[in-house]
C-alpha positions in Angstrom: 289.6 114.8 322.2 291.9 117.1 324.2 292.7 120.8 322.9 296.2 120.3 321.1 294.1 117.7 319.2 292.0 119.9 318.2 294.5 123.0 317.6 296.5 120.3 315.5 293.5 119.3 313.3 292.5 123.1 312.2 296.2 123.7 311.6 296.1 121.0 309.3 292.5 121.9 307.7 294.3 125.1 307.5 297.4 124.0 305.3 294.8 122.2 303.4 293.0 125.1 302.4 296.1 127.2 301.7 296.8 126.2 298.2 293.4 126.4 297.2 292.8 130.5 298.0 295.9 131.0 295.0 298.5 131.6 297.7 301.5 130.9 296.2 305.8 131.5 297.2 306.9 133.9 295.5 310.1 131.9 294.3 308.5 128.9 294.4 310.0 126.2 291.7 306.9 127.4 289.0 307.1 128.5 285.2 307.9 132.1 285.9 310.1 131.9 288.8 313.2 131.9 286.1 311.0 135.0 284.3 311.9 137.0 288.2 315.0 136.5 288.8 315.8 137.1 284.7 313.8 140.3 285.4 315.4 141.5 288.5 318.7 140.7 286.6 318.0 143.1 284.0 317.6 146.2 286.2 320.3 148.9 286.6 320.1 151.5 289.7 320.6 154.9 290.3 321.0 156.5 293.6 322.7 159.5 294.9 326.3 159.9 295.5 327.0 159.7 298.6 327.3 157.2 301.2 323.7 156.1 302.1 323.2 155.8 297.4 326.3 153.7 297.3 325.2 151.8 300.1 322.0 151.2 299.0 322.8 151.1 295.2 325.5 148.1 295.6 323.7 146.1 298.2 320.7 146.1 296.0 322.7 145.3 292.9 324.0 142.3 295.3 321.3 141.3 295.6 319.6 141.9 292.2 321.8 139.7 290.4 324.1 136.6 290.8 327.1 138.5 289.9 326.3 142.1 292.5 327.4 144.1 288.7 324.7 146.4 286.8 323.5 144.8 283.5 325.2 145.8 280.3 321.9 146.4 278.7 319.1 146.8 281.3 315.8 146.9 280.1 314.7 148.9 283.5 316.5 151.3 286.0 315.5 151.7 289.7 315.6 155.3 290.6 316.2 155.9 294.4 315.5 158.7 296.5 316.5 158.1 299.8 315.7 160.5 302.9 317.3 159.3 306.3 316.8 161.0 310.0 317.1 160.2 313.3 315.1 160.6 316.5 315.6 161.0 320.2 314.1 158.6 322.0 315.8 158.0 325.3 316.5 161.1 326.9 317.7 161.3 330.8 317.0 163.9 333.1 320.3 166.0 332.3 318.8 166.2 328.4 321.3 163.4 327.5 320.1 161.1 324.6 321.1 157.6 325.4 319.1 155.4 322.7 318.5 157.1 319.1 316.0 156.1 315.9 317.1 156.0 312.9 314.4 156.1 309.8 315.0 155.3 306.4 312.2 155.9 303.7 313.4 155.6 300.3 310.7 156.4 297.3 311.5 154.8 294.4 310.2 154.2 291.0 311.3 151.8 287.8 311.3 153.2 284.7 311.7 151.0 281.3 314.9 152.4 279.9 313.2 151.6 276.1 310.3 154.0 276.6 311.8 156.3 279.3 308.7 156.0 281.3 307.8 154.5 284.7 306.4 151.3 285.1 306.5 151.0 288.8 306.1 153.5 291.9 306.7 152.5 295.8 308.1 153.5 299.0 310.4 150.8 301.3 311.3 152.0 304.8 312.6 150.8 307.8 313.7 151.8 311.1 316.4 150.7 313.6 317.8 151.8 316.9 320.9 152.1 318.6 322.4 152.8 322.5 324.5 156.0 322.8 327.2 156.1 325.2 330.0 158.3 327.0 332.6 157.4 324.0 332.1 159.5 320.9 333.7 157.2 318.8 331.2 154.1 320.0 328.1 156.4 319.2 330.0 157.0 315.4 330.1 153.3 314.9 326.5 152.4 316.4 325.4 155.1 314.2 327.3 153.8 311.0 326.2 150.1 311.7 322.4 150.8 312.4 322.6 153.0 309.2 324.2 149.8 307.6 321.2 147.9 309.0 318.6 149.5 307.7 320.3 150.4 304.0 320.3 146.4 304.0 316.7 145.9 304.9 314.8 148.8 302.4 317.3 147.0 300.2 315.6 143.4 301.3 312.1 145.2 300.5 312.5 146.7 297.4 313.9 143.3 295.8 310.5 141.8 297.4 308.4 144.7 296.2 310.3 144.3 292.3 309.9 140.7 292.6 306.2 140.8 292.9 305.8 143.2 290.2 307.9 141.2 288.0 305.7 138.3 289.1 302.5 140.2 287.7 303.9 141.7 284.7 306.6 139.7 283.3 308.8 140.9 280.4 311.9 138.4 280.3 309.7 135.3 280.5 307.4 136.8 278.0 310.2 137.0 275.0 311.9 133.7 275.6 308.7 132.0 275.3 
């Protein structure tokens, strides 16, 4: 029995065993998979105003629900507060920067807009980075597009991280049953 017979054989005791430890997709085809995505439907989002909020607010509301508009009558509201900087990391020996960080942490908490009250508290960050070159205008869009980057992926998590609590504590699914 050579190795990649072997290696083959635990993969497959492995995929075996998967199912029974409760592992299960998220959005797997399952009774309360409908339940998310009515959930994540039903929430609004506030941001700031300003280019980063909107950024984040719409792409999230994108992805949120099927039609990328806020519900008429949420039952929750994500409330964002997003912090963004930048770092220096490649820096030549005439103090010019030539590749730059940028770092996104948004803190963010759902509240049920019946009671007011939070239901929900998290963090989703990311970080990206970009060249810098001679032309000012190049560095403006690099920066503008990693910026866009990372807006898309905190956006990406917080779906994920509303997901799974919608998964644990379902309230559409709940009523229609």
């Amino acid at each position: 029995m050579s190795w990649s017979d072997l290696r083959l054989g635990a993969l497959l005791l492995a995929l075996l065993a998967l199912p029974a430890c409760g592992f299960t997709p998220l959005y797997a085809e399952h009774s309360n998979s409908a339940g998310i995505t009515a959930d994540l439907s039903m929430v609004d989002v506030l941001a700031p105003e300003n280019d980063l909020g909107r950024e984040l607010k719409y792409g999230l509301l994108d992805l949120l629900s099927s039609s990328g508009n806020p519900p008429a009558n949420p039952a929750y509201r994500v409330e964002l507060a997003p912090s963004i900087y930048d770092e220096d990391v490649a820096i030549e020996q005439d103090a010019e920067v030539t590749r730059k960080n940028l770092v996104l942490v948004v803190p963010f908490r759902l509240v049920d807009t019946e009671t007011g009250k939070p239901v929900m508290r998290s963090v989703a960050r990311s970080r990206t980075s970009y060249n810098r070159v001679d032309s000012e205008f190049a560095n403006i869009v690099a920066a503008r597009d990693a910026q866009s980057r990372i807006a898309k992926a905190v956006a990406d998590d917080i779906k994920l991280q509303l997901g799974i609590h919608f998964n644990r504590h379902p309230r559409v699914a709940d009523a229609a049953l």
